[in-house]
C-alpha positions as CSV (number, residue, x, y, z in Angstrom):
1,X,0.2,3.3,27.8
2,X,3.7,3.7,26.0
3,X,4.0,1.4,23.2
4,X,6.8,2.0,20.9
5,X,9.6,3.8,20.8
6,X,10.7,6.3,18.1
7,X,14.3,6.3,16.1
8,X,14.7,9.2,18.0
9,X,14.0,8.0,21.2
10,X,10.5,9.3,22.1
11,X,8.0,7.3,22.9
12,X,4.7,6.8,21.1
13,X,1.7,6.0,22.8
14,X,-1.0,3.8,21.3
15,X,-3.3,7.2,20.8
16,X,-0.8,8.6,19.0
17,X,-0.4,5.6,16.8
18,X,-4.1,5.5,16.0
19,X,-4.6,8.7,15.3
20,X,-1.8,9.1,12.6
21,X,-2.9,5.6,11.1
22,X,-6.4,6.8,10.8
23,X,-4.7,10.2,9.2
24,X,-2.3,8.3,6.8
25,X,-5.7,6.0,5.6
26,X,-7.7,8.9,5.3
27,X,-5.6,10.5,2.9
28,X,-3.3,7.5,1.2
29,X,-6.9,5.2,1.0
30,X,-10.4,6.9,1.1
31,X,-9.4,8.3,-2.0
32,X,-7.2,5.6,-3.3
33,X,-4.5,8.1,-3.9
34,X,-2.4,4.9,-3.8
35,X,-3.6,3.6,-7.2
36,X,-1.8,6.7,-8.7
37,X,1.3,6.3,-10.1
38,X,3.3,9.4,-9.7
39,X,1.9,10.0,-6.2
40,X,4.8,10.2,-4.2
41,X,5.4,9.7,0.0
42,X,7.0,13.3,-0.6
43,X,3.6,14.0,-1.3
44,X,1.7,12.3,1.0
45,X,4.1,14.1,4.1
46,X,3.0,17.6,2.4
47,X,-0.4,16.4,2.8
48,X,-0.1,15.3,6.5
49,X,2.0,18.8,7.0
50,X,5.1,17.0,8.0
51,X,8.2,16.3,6.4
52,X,8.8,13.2,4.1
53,X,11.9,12.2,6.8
54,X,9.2,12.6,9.4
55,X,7.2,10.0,7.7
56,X,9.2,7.8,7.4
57,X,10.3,7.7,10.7
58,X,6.4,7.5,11.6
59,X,5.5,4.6,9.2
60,X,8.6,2.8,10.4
61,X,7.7,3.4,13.8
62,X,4.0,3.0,13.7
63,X,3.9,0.5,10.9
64,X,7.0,-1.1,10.9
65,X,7.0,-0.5,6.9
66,X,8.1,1.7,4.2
67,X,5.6,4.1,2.0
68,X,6.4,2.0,-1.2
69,X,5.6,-1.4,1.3
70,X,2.3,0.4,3.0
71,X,1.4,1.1,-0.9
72,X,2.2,-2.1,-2.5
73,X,0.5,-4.3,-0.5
74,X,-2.4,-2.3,-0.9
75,X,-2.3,-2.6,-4.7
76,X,-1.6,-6.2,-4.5
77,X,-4.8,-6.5,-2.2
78,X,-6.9,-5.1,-4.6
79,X,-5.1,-6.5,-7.6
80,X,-6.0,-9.8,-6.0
81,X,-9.9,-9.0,-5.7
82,X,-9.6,-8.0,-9.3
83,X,-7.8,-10.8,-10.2
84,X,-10.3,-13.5,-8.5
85,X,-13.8,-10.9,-9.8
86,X,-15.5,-12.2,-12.9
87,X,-16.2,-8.8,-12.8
88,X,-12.5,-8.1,-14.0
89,X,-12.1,-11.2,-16.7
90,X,-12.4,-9.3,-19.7
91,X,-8.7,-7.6,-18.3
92,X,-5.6,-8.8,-19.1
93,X,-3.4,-9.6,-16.2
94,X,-1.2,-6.3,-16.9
95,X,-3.9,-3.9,-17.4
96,X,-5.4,-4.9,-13.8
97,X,-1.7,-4.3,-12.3
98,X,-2.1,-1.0,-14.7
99,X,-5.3,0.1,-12.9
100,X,-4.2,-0.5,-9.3
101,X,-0.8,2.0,-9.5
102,X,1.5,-0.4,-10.7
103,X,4.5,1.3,-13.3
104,X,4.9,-1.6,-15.3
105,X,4.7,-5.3,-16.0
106,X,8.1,-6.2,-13.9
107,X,6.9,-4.1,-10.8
108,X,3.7,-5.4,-10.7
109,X,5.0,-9.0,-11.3
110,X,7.7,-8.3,-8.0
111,X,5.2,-6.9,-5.8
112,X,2.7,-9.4,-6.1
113,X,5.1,-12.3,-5.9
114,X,6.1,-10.5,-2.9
115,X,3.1,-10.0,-0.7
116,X,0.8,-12.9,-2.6
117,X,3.7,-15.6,-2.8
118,X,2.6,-16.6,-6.5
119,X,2.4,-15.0,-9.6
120,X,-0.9,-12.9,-10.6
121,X,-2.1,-15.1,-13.6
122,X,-1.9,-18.4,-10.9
123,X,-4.1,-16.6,-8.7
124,X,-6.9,-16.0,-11.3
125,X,-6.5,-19.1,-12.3
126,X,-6.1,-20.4,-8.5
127,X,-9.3,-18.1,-7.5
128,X,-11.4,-17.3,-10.9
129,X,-15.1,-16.7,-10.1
130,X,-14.7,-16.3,-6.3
């Protein structure tokens, strides 16, 4: 079954799509290459032996998302299991955005206002002990 078209016009079928999801989290998550800061979607492309215009044609297309989208919402996930872990309390709200890839304070703050619609310290207080 045909499922989605590509920016260039081919079609992708919904094996196709699996298979390069399954590819882009065996490399991007197993290993939570995400979490590091200078990894790039220049280098995840090398990795998947295609060019970095080729993925992002192919996480538009497959995804409907950017590298730095797929990546941040990942971060975010996991900041917010950090965030809402006793297991994490004894970290400071910007070391916990430090240890799941984020730059800095401000790009930390962004993303997870973003994809959590509220700041990180109101979520641990919101979820603390969960």
């Amino acid at each position: 079954i045909l499922t989605k078209s590509g920016e260039d016009g081919s079609m992708i079928c919904d094996k196709e799509i699996a298979a390069w999801r399954k590819r882009i989290a065996d490399v991007l998550f197993k290993g939570k290459r995400y979490r590091d800061i200078d990894y790039s979607a220049s280098m995840l492309a090398q990795e998947l032996g295609i060019s970095p215009s080729a993925l992002s044609r192919l996480l538009r297309s497959t995804m409907d998302c950017s590298y730095a989208d797929l990546v941040n919402a990942r971060r975010v996930d996991d900041a917010r299991k950090m965030l809402a872990s006793a297991k994490y309390q004894h970290y400071t709200v910007d070391e916990i955005g430090l240890m799941t890839g984020f730059r800095n304070r401000q790009s930390f703050f962004t993303a997870f206002a973003k994809y959590a619609e509220t700041t990180p310290q109101r979520y641990r207080d919101e979820n603390n002990n969960k």
